[in-house]
ChimeraX commands (.cxc) that place a marker at each C-alpha (Angstrom):
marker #1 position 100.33,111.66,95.88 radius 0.5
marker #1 position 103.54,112.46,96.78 radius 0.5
marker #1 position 105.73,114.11,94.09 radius 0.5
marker #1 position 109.09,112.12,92.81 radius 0.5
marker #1 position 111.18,114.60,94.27 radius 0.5
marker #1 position 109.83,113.73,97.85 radius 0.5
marker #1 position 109.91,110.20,97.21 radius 0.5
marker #1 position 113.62,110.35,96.24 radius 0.5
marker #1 position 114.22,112.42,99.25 radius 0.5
marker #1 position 112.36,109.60,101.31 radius 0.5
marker #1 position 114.24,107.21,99.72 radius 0.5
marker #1 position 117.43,108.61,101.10 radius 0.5
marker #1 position 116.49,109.29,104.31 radius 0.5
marker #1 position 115.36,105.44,104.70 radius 0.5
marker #1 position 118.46,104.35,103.36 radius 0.5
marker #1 position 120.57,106.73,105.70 radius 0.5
marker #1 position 118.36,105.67,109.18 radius 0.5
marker #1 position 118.36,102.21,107.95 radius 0.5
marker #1 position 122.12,102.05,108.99 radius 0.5
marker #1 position 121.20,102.80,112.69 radius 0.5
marker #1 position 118.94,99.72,112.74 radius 0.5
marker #1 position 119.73,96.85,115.11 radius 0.5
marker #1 position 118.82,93.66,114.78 radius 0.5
marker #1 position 120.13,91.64,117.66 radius 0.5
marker #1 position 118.96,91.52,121.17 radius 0.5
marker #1 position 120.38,94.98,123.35 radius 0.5
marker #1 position 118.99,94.47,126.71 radius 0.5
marker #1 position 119.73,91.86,129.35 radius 0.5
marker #1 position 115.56,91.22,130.20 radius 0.5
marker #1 position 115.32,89.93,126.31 radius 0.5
marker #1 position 118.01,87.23,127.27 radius 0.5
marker #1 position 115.88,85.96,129.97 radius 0.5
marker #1 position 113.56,83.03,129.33 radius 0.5
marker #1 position 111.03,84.96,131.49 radius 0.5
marker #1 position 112.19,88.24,130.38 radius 0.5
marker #1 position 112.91,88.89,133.94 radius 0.5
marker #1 position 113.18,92.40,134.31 radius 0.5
marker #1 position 111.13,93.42,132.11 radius 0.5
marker #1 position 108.00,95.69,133.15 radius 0.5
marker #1 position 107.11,98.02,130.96 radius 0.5
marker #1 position 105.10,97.82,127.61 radius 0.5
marker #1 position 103.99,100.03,124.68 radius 0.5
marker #1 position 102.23,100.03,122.48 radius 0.5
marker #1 position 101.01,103.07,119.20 radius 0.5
marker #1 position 98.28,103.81,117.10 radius 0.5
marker #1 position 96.90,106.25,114.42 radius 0.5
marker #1 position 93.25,106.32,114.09 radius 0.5
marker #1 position 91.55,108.18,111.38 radius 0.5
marker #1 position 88.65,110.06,111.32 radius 0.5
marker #1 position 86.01,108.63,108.80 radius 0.5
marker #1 position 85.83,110.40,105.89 radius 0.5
marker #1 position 89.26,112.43,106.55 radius 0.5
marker #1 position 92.51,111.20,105.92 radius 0.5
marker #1 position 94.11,114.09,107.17 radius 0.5
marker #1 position 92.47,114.19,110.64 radius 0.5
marker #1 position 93.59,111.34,113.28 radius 0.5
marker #1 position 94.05,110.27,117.16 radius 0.5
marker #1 position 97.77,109.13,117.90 radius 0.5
marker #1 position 97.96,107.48,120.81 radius 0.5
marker #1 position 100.72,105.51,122.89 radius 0.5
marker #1 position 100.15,103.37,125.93 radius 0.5
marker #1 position 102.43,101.59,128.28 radius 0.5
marker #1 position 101.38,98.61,130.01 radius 0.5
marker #1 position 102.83,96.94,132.77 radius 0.5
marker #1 position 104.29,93.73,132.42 radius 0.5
marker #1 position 103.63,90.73,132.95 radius 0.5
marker #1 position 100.07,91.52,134.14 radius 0.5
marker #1 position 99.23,93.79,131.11 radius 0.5
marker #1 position 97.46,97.06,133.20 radius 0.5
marker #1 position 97.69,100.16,131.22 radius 0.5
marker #1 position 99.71,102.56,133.51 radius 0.5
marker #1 position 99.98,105.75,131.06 radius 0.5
marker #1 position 98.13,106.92,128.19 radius 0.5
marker #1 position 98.59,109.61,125.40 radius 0.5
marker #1 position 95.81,110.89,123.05 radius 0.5
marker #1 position 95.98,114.11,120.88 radius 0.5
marker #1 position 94.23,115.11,117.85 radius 0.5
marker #1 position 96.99,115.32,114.79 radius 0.5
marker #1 position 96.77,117.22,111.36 radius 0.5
marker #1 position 98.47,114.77,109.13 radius 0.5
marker #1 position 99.72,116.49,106.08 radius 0.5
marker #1 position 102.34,114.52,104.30 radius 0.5
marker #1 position 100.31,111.74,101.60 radius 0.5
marker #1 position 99.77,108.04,101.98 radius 0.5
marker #1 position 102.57,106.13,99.54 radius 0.5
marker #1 position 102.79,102.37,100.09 radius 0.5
marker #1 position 106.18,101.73,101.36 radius 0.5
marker #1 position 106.37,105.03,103.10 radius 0.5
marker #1 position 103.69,104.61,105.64 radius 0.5
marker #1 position 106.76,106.39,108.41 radius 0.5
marker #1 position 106.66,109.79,106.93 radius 0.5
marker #1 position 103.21,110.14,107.78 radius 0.5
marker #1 position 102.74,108.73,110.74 radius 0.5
marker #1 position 106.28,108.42,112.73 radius 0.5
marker #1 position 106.27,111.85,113.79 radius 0.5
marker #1 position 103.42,112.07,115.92 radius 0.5
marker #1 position 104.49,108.92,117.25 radius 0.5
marker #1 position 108.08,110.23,118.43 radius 0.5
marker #1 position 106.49,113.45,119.58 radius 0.5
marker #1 position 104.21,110.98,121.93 radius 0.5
marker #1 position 107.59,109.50,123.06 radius 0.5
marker #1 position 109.17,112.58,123.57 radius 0.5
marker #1 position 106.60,113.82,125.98 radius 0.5
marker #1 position 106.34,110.56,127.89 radius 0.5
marker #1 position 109.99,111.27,128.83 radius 0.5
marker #1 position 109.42,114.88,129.42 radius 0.5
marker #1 position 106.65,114.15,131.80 radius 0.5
marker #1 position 106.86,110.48,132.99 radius 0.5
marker #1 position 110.47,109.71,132.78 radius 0.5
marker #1 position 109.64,106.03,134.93 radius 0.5
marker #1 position 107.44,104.80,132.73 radius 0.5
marker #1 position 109.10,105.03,129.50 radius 0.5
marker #1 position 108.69,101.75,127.85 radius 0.5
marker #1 position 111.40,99.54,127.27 radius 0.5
marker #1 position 109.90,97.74,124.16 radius 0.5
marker #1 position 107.27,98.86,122.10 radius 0.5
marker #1 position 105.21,97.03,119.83 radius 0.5
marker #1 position 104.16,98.69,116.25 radius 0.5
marker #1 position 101.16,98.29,114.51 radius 0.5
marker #1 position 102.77,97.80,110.96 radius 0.5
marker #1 position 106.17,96.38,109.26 radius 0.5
marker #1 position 109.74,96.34,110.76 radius 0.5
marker #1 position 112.47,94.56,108.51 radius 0.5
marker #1 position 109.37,92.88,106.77 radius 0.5
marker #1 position 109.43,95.85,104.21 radius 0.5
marker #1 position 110.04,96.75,100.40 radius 0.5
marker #1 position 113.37,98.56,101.28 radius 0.5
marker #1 position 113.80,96.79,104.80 radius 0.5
marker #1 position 112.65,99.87,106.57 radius 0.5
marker #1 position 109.15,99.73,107.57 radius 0.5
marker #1 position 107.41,101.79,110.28 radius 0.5
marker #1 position 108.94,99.67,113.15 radius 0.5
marker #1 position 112.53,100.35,112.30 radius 0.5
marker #1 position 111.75,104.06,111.75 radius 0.5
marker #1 position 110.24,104.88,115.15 radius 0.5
marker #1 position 113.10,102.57,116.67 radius 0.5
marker #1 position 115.85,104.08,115.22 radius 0.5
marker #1 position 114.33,107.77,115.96 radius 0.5
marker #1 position 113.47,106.96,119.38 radius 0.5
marker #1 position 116.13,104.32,120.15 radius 0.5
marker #1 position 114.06,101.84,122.16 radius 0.5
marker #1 position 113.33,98.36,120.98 radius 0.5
marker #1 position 110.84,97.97,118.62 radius 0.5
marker #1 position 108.00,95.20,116.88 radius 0.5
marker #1 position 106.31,95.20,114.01 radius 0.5
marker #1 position 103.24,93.65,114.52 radius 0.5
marker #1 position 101.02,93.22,111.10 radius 0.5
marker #1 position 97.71,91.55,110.30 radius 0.5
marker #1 position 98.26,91.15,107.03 radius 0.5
marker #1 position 101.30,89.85,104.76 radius 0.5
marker #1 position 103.41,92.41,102.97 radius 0.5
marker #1 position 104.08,91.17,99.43 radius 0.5
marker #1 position 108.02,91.58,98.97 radius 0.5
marker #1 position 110.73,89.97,97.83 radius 0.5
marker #1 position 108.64,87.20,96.82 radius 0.5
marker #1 position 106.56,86.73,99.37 radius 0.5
marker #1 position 102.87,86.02,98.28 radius 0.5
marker #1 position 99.42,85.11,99.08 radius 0.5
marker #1 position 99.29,82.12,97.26 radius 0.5
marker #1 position 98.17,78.51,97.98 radius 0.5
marker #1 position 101.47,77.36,99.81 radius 0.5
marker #1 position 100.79,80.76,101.89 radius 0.5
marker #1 position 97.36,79.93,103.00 radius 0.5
marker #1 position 98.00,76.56,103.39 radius 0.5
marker #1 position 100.83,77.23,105.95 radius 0.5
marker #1 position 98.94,79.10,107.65 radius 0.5
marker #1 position 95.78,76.56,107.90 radius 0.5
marker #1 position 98.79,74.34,109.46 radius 0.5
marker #1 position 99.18,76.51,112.74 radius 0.5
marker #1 position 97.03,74.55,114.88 radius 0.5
marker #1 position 97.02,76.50,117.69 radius 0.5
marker #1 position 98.41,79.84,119.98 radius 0.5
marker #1 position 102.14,79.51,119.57 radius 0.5
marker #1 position 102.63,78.19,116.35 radius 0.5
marker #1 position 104.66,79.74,113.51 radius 0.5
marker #1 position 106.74,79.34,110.21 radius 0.5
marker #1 position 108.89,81.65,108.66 radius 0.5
marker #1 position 108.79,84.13,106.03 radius 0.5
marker #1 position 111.87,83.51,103.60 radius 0.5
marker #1 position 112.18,85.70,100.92 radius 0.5
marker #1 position 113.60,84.78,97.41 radius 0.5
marker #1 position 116.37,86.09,98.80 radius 0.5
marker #1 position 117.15,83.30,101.32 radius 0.5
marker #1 position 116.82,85.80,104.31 radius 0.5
marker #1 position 113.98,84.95,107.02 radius 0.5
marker #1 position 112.17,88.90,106.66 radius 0.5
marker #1 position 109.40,87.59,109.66 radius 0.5
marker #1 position 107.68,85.10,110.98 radius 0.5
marker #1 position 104.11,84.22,111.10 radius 0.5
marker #1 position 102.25,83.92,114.35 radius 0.5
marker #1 position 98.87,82.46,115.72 radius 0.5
marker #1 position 98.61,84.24,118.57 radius 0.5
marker #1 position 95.05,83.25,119.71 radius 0.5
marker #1 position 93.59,80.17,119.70 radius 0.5
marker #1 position 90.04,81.13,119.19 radius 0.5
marker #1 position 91.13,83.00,115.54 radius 0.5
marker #1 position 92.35,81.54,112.54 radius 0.5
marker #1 position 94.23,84.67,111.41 radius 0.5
marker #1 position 97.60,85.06,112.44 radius 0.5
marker #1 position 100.15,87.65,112.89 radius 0.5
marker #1 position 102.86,88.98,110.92 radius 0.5
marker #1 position 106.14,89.45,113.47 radius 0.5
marker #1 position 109.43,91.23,111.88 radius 0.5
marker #1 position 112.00,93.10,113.85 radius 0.5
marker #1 position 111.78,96.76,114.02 radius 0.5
marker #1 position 115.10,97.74,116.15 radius 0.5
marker #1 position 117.34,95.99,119.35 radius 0.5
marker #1 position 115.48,93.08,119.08 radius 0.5
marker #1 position 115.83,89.64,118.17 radius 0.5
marker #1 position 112.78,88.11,115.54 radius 0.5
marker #1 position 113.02,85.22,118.44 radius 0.5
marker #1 position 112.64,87.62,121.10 radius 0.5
marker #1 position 109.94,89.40,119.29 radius 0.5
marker #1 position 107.72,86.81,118.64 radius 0.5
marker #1 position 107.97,85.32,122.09 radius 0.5
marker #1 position 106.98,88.97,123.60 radius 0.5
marker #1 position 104.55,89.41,120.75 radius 0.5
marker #1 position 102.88,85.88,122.31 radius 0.5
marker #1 position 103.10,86.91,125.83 radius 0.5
marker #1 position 100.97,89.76,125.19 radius 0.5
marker #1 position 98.28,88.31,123.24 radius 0.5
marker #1 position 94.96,88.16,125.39 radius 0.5
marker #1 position 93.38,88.01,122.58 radius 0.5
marker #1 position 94.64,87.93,118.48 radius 0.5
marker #1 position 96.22,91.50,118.70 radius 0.5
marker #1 position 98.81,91.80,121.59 radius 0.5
marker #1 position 97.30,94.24,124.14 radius 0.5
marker #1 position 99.70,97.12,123.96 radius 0.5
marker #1 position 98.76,97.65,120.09 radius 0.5
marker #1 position 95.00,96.56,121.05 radius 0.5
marker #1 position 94.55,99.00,123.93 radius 0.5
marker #1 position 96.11,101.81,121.62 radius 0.5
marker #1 position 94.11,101.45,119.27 radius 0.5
marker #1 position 90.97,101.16,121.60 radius 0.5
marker #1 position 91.74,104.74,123.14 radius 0.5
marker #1 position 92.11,106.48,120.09 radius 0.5
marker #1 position 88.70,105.61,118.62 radius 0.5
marker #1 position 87.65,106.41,122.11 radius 0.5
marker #1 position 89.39,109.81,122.21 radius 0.5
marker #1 position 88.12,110.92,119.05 radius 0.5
marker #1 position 84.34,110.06,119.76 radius 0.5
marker #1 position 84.77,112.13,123.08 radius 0.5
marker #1 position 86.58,114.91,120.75 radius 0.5
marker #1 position 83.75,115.31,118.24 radius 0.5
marker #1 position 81.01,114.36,120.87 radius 0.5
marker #1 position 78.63,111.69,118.97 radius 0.5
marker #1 position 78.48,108.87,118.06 radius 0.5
marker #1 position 81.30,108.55,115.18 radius 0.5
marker #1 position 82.39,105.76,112.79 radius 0.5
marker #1 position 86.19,105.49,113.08 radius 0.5
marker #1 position 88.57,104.44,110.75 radius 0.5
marker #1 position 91.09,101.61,111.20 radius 0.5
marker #1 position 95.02,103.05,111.44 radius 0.5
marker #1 position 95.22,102.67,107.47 radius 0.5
marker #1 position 93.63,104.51,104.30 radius 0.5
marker #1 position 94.15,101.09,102.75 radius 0.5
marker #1 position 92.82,98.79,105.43 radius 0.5
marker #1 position 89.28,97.82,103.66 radius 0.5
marker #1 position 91.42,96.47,101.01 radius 0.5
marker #1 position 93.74,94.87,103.47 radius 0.5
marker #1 position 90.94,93.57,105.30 radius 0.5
marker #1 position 89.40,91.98,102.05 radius 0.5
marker #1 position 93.07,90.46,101.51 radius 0.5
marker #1 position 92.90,89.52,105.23 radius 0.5
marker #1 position 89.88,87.83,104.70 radius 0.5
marker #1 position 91.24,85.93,101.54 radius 0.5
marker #1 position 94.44,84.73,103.25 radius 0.5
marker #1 position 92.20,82.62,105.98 radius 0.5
marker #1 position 90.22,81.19,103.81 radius 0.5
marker link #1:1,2 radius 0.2
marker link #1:2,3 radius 0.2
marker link #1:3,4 radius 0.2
marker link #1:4,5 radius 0.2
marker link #1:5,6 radius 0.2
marker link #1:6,7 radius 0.2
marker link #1:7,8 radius 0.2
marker link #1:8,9 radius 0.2
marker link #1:9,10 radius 0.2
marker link #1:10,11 radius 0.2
marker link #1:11,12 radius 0.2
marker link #1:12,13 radius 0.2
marker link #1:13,14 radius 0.2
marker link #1:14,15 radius 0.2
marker link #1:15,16 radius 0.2
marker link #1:16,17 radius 0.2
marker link #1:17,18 radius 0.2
marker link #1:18,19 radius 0.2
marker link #1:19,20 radius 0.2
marker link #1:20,21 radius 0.2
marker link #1:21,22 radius 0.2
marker link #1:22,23 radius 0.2
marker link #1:23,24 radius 0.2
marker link #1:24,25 radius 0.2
marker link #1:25,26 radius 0.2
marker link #1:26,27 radius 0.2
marker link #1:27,28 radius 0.2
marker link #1:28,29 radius 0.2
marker link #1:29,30 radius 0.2
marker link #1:30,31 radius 0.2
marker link #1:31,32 radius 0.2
marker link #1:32,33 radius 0.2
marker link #1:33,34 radius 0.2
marker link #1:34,35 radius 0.2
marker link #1:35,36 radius 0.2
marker link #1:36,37 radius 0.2
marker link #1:37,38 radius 0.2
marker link #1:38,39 radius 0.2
marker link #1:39,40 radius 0.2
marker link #1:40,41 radius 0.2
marker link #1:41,42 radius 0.2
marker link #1:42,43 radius 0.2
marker link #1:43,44 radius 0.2
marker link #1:44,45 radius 0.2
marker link #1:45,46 radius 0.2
marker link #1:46,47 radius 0.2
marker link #1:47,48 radius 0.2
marker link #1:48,49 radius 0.2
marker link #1:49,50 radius 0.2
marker link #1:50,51 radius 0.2
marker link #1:51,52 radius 0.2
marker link #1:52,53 radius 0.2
marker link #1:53,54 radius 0.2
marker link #1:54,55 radius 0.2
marker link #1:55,56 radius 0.2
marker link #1:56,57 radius 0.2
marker link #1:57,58 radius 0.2
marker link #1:58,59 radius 0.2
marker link #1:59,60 radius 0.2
marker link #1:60,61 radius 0.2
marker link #1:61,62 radius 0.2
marker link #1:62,63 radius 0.2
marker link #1:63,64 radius 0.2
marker link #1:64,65 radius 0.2
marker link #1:65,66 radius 0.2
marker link #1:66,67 radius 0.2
marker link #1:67,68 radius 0.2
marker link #1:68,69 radius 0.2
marker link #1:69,70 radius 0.2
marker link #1:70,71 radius 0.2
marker link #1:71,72 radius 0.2
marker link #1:72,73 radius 0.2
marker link #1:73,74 radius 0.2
marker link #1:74,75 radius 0.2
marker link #1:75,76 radius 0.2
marker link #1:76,77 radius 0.2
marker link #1:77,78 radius 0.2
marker link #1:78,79 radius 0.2
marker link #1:79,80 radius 0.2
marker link #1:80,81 radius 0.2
marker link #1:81,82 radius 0.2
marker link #1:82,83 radius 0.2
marker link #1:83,84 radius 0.2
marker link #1:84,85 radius 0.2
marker link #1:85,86 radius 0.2
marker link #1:86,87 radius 0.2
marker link #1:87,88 radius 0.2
marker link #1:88,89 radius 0.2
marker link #1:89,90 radius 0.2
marker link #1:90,91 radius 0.2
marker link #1:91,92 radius 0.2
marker link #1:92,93 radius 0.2
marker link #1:93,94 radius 0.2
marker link #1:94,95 radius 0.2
marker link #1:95,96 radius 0.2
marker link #1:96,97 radius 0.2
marker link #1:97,98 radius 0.2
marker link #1:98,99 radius 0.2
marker link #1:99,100 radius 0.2
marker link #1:100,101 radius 0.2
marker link #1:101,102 radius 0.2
marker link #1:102,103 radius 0.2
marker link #1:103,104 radius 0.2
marker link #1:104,105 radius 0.2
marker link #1:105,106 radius 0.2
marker link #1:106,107 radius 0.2
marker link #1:107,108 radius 0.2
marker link #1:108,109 radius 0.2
marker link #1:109,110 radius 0.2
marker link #1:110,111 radius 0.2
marker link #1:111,112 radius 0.2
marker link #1:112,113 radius 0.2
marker link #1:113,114 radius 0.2
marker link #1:114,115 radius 0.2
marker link #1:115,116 radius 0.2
marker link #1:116,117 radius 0.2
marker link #1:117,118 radius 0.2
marker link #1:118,119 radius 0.2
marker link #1:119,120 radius 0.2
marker link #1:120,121 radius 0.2
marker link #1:121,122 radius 0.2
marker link #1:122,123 radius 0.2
marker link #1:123,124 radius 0.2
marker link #1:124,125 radius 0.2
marker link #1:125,126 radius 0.2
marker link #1:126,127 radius 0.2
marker link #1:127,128 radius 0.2
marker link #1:128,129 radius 0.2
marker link #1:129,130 radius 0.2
marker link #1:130,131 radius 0.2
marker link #1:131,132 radius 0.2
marker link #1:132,133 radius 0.2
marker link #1:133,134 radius 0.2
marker link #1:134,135 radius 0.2
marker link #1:135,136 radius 0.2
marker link #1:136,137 radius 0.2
marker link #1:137,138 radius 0.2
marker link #1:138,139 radius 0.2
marker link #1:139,140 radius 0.2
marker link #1:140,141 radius 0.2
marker link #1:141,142 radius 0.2
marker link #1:142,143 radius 0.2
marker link #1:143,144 radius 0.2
marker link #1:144,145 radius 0.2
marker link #1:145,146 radius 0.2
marker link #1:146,147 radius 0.2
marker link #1:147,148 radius 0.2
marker link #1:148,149 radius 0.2
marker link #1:149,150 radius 0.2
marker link #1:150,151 radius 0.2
marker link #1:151,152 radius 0.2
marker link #1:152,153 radius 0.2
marker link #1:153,154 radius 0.2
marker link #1:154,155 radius 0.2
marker link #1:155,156 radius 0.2
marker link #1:156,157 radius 0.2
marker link #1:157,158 radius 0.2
marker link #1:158,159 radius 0.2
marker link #1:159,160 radius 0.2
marker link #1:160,161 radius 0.2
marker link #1:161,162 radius 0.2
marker link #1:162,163 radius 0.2
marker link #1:163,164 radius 0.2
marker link #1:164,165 radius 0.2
marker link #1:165,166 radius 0.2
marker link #1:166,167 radius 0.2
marker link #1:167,168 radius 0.2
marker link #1:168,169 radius 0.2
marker link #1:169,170 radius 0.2
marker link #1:170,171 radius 0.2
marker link #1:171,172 radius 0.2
marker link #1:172,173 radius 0.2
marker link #1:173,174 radius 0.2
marker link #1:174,175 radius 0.2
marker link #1:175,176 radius 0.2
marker link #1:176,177 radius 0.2
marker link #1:177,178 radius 0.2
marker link #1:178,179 radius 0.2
marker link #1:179,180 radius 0.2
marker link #1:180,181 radius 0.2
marker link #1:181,182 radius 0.2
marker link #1:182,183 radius 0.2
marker link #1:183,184 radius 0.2
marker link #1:184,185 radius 0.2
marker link #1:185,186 radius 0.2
marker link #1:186,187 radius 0.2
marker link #1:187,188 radius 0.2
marker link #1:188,189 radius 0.2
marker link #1:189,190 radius 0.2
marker link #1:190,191 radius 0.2
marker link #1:191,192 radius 0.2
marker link #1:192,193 radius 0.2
marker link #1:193,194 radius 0.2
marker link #1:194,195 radius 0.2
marker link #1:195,196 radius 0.2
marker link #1:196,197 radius 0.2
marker link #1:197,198 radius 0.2
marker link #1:198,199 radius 0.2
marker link #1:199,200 radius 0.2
marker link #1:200,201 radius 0.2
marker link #1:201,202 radius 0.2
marker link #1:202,203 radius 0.2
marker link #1:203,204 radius 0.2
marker link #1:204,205 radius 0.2
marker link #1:205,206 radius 0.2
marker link #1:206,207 radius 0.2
marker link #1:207,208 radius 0.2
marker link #1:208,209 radius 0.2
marker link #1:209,210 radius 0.2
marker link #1:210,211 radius 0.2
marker link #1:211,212 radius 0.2
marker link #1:212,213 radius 0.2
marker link #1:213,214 radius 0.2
marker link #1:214,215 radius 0.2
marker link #1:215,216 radius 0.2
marker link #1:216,217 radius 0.2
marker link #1:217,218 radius 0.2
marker link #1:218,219 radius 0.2
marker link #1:219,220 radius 0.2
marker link #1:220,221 radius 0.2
marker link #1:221,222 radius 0.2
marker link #1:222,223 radius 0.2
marker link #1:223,224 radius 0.2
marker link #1:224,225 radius 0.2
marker link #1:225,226 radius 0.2
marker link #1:226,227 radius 0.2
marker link #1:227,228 radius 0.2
marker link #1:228,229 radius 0.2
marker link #1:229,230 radius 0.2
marker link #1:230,231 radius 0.2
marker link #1:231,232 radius 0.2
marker link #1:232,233 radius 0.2
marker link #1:233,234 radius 0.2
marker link #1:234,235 radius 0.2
marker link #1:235,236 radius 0.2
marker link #1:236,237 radius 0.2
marker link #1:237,238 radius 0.2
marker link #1:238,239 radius 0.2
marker link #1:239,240 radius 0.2
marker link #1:240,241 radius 0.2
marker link #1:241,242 radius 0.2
marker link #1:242,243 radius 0.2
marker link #1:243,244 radius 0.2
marker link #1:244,245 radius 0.2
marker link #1:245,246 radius 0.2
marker link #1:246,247 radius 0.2
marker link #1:247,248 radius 0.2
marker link #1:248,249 radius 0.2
marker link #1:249,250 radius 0.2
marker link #1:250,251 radius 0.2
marker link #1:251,252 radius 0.2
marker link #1:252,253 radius 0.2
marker link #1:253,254 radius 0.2
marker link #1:254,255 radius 0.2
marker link #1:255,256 radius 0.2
marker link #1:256,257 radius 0.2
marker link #1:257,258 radius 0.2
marker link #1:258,259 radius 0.2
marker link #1:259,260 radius 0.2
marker link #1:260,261 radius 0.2
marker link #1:261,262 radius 0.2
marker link #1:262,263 radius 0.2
marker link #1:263,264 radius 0.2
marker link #1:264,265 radius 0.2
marker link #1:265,266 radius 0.2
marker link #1:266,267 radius 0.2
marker link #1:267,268 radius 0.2
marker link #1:268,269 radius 0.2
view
């Protein structure tokens, strides 16, 4: 648990990168029905090792686009060290993630994405800063958040209305959006597959439109979880089976997520 010092601190750094974050369309190809111009994808993931929070793969892929073939791929082994707080999911798991970035442009300067999509909350956040805007802002590329689950906040819930919104998106495509108490639209909600009930959670991370994101978001989906987030996630439970050489259950990206998948489960009912 982190100590209320370090959450203060965290607190302030939020609050100091959420000023950098952009939420309007920066680049001509997200203008473009088509996104014309537009080729390359990415797409990041922490997996843990079961049974050890502190041990996981990041990973970060790039995908062409439109057809979707991975053309790059980063795996390493990371010591994570700092604690899981809700609502602070970036200071654990950002770093490795810009270091990934970092050495993409070091060593593969033509394939550096020009979007990538984020496993986790952009704008759709308790302080407006989830893991999406972080890694934007810190990286400055264009950035989705791209959730399975709903984020309770500013009085969001996952009531009856909720689920029954959700039992009214028919099929791949359709959405509604997530208006806070507030008045301000924090996301929208996506069914991004036809063949699964669950939807998506879409909020903008940084340079990019919520309209833009969720039509990108959809354009990626082979199947529920757009490939550059699905093929991430795919090679780091890969990487870390070949790193401790048998066979290996794998954690999902979050020390929470067997809760989140119970809620998951709950919310499509």
């Amino acid at each position: 648990m982190a100590a209320p010092t370090e959450r203060r601190r965290w607190e302030r750094e939020q609050a100091r990168l959420k000023a950098g974050v952009v939420e309007q369309d920066t680049e001509e190809w997200q203008k473009d029905p088509n996104f014309t111009g537009l080729e390359r994808v990415g797409g990041v993931d922490l997996s843990y090792v079961k049974g050890d929070d502190t041990s996981a793969c990041a990973s970060l892929v790039v995908l062409s686009y439109p057809a979707l073939q991975v053309l790059y791929e980063d795996c390493r082994m990371v010591a994570v060290t700092a604690p899981y707080v809700a609502g602070f999911l970036a200071f654990r798991e950002v770093p490795f993630l810009v270091e990934a970035v970092q050495r993409l442009q070091q060593e593969e300067p033509k394939l550096r994405p020009q979007v990538l999509l984020v496993d986790g909350n952009g704008l759709l956040h308790h302080r407006g800063f989830g893991v999406a805007c972080h890694l934007g802002v810190l990286t400055d590329l264009p950035c989705i958040g791209v959730a399975k689950n709903l984020l309770q906040v500013d009085g969001l819930a996952r009531d009856e209305l909720h689920r029954e919104q959700i039992r009214s998106l028919q099929r791949s495509g359709d959405t509604f959006p997530l208006t806070g108490t507030s008045g301000r639209v924090l996301g929208m909600v996506l069914r991004s597959y036809n063949n699964s009930s669950k939807p998506l959670y879409i909020s903008v991370g940084h340079r990019v439109s919520l309209d833009t994101a969720v039509r990108l978001v959809r354009s990626c989906c082979r199947y529920r979880v757009p490939e550059p987030i699905r093929q991430a996630d795919i090679r780091s439970r890969e990487y870390i089976r070949k790193q401790l050489c048998a066979p290996l259950e794998v954690r999902p990206a979050r020390p929470e997520s067997k809760k989140e998948a119970e809620l998951e489960d709950e919310s499509d009912a």
